[in-house]
C-alpha positions in Angstrom: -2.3 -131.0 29.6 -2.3 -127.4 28.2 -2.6 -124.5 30.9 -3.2 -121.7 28.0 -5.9 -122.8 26.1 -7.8 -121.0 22.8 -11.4 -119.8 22.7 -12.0 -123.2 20.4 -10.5 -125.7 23.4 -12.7 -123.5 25.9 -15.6 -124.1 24.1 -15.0 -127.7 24.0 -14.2 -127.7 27.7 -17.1 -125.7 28.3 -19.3 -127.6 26.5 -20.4 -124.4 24.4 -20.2 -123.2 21.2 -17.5 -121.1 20.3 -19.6 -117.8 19.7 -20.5 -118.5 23.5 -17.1 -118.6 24.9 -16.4 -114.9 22.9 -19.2 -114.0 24.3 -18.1 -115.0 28.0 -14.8 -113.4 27.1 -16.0 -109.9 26.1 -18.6 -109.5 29.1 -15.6 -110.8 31.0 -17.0 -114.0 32.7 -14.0 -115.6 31.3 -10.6 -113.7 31.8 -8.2 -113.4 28.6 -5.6 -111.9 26.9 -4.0 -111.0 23.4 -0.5 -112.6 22.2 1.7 -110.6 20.3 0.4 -112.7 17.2 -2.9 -111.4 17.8 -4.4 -114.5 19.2 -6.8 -114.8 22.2 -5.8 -116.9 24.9 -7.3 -118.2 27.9 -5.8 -119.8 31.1 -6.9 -123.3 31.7 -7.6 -122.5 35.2 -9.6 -119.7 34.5 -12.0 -122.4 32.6 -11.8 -124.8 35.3 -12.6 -122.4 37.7 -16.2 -121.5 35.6 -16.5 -125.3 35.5 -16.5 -125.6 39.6 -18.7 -121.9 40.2 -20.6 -121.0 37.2 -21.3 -117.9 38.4 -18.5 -116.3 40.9 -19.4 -113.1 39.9 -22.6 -111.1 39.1 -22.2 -111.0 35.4 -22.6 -107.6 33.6 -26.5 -108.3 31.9 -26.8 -107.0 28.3 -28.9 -104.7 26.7 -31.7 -107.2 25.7 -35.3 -108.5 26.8 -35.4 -112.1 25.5 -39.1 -113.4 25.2 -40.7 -116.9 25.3 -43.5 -115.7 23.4 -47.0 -117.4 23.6 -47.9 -119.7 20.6 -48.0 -117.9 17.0 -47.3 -114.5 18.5 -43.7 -114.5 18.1 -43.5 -112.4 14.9 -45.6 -109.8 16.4 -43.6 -109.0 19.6 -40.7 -109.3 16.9 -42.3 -105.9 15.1 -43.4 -104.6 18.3 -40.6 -104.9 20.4 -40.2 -103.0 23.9 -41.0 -99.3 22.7 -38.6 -96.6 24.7 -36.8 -99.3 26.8 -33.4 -99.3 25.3 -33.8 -103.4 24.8 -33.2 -104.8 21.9 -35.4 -108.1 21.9 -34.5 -111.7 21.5 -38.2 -113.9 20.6 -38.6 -117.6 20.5 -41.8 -119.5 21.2 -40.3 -122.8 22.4 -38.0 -122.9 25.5 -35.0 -125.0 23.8 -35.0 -121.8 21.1 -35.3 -119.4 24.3 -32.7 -121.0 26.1 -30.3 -121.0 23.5 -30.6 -117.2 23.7 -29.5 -117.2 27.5 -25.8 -119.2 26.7 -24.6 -115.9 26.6 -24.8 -113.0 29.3 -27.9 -112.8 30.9 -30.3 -110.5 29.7 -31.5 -107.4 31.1 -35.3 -108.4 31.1 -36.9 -111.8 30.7 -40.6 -112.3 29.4 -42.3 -115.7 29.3 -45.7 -115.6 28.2 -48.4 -118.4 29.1 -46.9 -119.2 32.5 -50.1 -121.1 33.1 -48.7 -123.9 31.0 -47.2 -126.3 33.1 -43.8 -126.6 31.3 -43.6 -122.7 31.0 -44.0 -122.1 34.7 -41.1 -124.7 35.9 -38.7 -122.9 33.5 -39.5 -119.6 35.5 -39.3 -121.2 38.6 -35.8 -122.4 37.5 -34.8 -119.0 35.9 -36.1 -117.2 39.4 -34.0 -119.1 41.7 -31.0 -119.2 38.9 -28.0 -117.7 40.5 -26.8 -116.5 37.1 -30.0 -114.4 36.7 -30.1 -112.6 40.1 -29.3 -109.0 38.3 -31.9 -110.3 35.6 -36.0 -109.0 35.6 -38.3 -112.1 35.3 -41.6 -111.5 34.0 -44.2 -113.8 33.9 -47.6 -113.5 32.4 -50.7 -115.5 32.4 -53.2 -115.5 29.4 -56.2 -116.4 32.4 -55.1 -113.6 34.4 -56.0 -110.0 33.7 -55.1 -108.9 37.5 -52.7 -105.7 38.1 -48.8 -105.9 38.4 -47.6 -108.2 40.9 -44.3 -107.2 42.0 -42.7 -110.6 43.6 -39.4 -109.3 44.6 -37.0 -106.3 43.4 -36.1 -108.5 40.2 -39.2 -111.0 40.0 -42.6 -110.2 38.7 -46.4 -111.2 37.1 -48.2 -108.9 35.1 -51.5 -109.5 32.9 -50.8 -110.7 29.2 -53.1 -109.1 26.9 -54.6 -110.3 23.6 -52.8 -108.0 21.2 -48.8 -108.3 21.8 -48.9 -104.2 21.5 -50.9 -103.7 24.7 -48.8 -106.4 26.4 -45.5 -105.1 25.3 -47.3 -101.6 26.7 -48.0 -103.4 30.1 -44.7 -104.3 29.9 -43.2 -100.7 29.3 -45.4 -99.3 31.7 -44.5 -101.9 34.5 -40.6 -100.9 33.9 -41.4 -97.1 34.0 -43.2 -97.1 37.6 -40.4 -99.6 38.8 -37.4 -96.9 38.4 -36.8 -95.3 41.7 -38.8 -92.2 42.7 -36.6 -88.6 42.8 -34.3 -89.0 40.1 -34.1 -85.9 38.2 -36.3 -85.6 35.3 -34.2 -84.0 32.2 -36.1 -82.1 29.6 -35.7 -84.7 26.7 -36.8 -88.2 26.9 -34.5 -91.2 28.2 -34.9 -94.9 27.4 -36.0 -97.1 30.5 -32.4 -98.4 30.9 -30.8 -95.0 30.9 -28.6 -95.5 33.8 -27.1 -98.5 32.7 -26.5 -96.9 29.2 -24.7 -93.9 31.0 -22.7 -96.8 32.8 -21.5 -98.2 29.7 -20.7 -94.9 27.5 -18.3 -94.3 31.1 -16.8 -98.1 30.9 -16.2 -97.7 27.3 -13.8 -95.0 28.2 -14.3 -93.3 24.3 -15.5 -89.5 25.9 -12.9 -87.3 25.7 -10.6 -89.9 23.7 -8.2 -88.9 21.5 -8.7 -88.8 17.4 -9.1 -92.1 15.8 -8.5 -92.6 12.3 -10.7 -96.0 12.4 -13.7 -94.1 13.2 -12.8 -90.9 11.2 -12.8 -92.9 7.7 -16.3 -94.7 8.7 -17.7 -90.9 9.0 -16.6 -89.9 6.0 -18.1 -92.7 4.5 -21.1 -92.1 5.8 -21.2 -88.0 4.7 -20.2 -89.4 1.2 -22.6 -92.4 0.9 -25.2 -89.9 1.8 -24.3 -86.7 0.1 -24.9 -84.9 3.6 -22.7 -82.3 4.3 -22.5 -83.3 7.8 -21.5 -86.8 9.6 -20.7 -87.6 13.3 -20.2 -90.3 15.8 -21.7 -89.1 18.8 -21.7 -90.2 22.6 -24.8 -89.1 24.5 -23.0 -88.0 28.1 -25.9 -87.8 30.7 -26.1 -83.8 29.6 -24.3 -84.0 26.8 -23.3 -85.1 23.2 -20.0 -85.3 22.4 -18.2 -86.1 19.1 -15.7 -88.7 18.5 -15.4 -88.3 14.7 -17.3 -85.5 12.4 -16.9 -83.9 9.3 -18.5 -80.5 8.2 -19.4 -79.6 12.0 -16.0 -77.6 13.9 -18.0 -77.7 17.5 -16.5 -80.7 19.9 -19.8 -81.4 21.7 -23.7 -79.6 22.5 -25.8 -79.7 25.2 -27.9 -82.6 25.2 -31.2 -80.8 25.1 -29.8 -79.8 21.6 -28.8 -83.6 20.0 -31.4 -85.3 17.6 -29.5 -88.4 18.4 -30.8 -88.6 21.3 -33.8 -89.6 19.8 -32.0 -92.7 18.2 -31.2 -93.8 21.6 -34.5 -93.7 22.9 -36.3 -95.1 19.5 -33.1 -97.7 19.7 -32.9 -98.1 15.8 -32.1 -96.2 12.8 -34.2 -92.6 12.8 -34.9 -90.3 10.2 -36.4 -86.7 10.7 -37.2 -85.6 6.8 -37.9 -81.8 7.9 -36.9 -80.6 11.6 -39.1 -77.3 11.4 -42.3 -79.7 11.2 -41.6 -81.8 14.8 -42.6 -79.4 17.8 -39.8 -80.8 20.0 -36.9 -79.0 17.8 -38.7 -75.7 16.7 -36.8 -73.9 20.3 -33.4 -76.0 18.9 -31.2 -73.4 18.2 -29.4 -75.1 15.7 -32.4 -74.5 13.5 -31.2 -71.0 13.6 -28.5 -69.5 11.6 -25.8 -70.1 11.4 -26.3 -73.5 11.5 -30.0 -74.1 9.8 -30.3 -77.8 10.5 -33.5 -79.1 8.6 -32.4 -83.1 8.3 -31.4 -85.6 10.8 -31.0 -89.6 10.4 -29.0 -91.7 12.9 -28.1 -95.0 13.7 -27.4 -96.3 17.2 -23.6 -97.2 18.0 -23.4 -100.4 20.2 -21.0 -101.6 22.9 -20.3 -105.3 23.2 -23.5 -105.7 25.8 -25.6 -104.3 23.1 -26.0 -100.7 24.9 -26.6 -97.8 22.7 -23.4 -95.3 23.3 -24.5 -92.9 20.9 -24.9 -93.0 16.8 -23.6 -92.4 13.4 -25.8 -89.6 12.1 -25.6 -87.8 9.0 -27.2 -83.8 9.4 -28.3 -81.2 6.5 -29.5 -77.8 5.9 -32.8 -79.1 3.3 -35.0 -81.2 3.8 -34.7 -84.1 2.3 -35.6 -88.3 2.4 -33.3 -91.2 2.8 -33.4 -93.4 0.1 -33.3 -97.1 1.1 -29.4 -98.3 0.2 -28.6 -94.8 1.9 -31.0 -95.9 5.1 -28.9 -99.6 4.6 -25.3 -98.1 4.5 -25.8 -95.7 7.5 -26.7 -98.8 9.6 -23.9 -101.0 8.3 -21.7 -97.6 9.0 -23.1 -97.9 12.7 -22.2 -101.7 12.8 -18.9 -101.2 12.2 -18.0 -99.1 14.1 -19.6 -100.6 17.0 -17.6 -103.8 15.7 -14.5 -101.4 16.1 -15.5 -100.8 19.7 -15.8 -104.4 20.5 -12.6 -104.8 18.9 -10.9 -102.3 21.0 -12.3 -104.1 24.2 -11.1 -107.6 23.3 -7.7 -106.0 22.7 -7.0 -103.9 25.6 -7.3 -100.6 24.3 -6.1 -101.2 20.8 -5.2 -103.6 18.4 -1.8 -105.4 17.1 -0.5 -102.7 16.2 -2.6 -99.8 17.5 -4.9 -99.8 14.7 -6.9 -102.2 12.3 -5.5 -102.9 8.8 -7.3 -101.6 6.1 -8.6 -105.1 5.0 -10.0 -105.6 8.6 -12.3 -102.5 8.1 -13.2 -103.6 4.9 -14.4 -106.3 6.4 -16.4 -105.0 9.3 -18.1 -102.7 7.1 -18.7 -105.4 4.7 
């Protein structure tokens, strides 16, 4: 019997699929290492021991609400989504699809719609008293119900469910905006809902302040190229501050935060274009609107950790106004990808990879 086992045999053991057991491995549920080789490995014990007490740990929860959604509304809290939350959104409308989307790490937020339905209501009665989910939000909502919020425990809750998903997903934003605790300092930008658990993981990923990275310089230059902008970065948003990692055609190391566009691709949580910054109220006090910068053109797209957290972006920045075509809108997010593909690299490696650094033909492939 084998006491170092790969992902593939833990998955078996586990009864999971393989993409589960990575999964497991990067939130660190199951403990790991990296042969010489450049192999992942995985003590039998370790495996055993997640057998005997599936949940010894709380388990770091992801950066996503996933949704039972009620009958034929699926597509629409799809489009939707969970406005200024920092989720990003898993949907099904039938609990084996939902329940597939909880193998992983538990979510940050749970939704499941129609609670009335008998079925519906013993899965969140389940999922409430589920050990696994105690750092995990449960809401329910009842299509006969149109009461107010009904808090039911720091992590358990029943709010109305509205005819049009947009109000409910509205409910939903405004239940998770009165629920974060009262005097915290209020900055003079907007923050996603989740913002201290996003300023948690830009700390654990341990990248501010890092030295230069080759990996992530090319993936900027491609980007400024791609683009024809005269500017590219990869920025991490600090809790007062953006700093760079990479950047081309920009010498300053970091800005206030009261100063960085990209902070409205955190709180937007997907790829934003500003065509002319002189027409948006919010940046015509920006400085760098002023010579000798003369910004006029932002687009960004949010960098990920492995929990799905937005650590910053991939932005591109210049001095006309302009429009993003729609291969240019499609390579900036791919640029994004990667390098938050890069980051989860670096994770499952330690710090780096088999030889400090990526081949070429591995970053070929994660920007492919």
């Amino acid at each position: 019997m084998k006491d170092i086992l790969t992902t593939a045999d833990a998955a078996e053991l586990l009864g999971v699929s393989v993409r589960t057991a990575q999964l497991w491995v990067e939130s660190g549920q199951l403990p790991s290492w990296k042969t010489p080789g450049g192999h992942r490995r995985i003590p039998r014990q370790a495996v055993m021991d997640l057998i005997d007490d599936p949940v010894p740990e709380p388990a770091d929860v992801t950066a996503h609400a996933v949704i039972l959604a009620g009958k034929g509304r699926g597509a629409e809290w799809q489009q939707v989504g969970l406005p200024g939350s920092g989720l990003l959104i898993d949907v099904a409308e039938d609990i084996a699809n939902f329940r597939e989307h909880l193998q992983a790490a538990p979510p940050t937020l749970m939704i499941i719609e129609n609670v009335e339905d008998a079925e519906r209501r013993k899965l969140a009665t389940s999922l409430s008293s589920d050990a696994r989910f105690r750092q995990t939000l449960v809401i329910t909502m009842s299509g006969k119900e149109a009461a107010s919020p009904n808090p039911r425990g720091a992590k358990r809750a029943q709010i109305p469910m509205m005819t049009a998903v947009a109000a409910t997903s509205a409910n939903v934003v405004d239940y998770l905006k009165a629920s974060l605790p009262d005097g915290e300092e209020v900055p003079g930008f907007d923050v996603p809902w989740n913002e201290k658990a996003r300023l948690d993981a830009v700390k654990r990923s341990a990248l501010v302040g890092s030295e230069a990275d080759s990996r992530f310089d090319r993936l900027v230059r491609l980007a400024a190229y791609v683009t024809q902008a005269p500017i590219a970065m990869f920025t991490l948003i600090m809790k007062d501050q953006q700093w760079f990692k990479s950047r081309v055609g920009f010498d300053g190391e970091d800005t206030s935060r009261d100063w960085a566009f990209c902070n409205e691709t955190l709180v937007a949580n997907e790829l934003t274009v500003i065509e002319d910054l002189t027409r948006v109220d919010t940046y015509k006090q920006n400085p760098t609107l002023n010579e000798p910068y003369g910004f006029r053109f932002y687009a960004g797209a949010p960098v990920r950790d492995p929990l799905g957290f937005a650590l910053g972006s991939v932005c591109i920045i210049d001095t006309v106004p302009r429009t993003l075509k729609a291969e240019e809108r499609d390579a900036l997010i791919t640029i994004a990808d990667a390098i938050s593909n890069l980051i989860r690299l670096t994770v499952l490696d330690g710090g780096q990879g088999r030889d400090g650094r990526p081949s070429d033909i591995d970053l070929a492939r994660l920007a492919g």
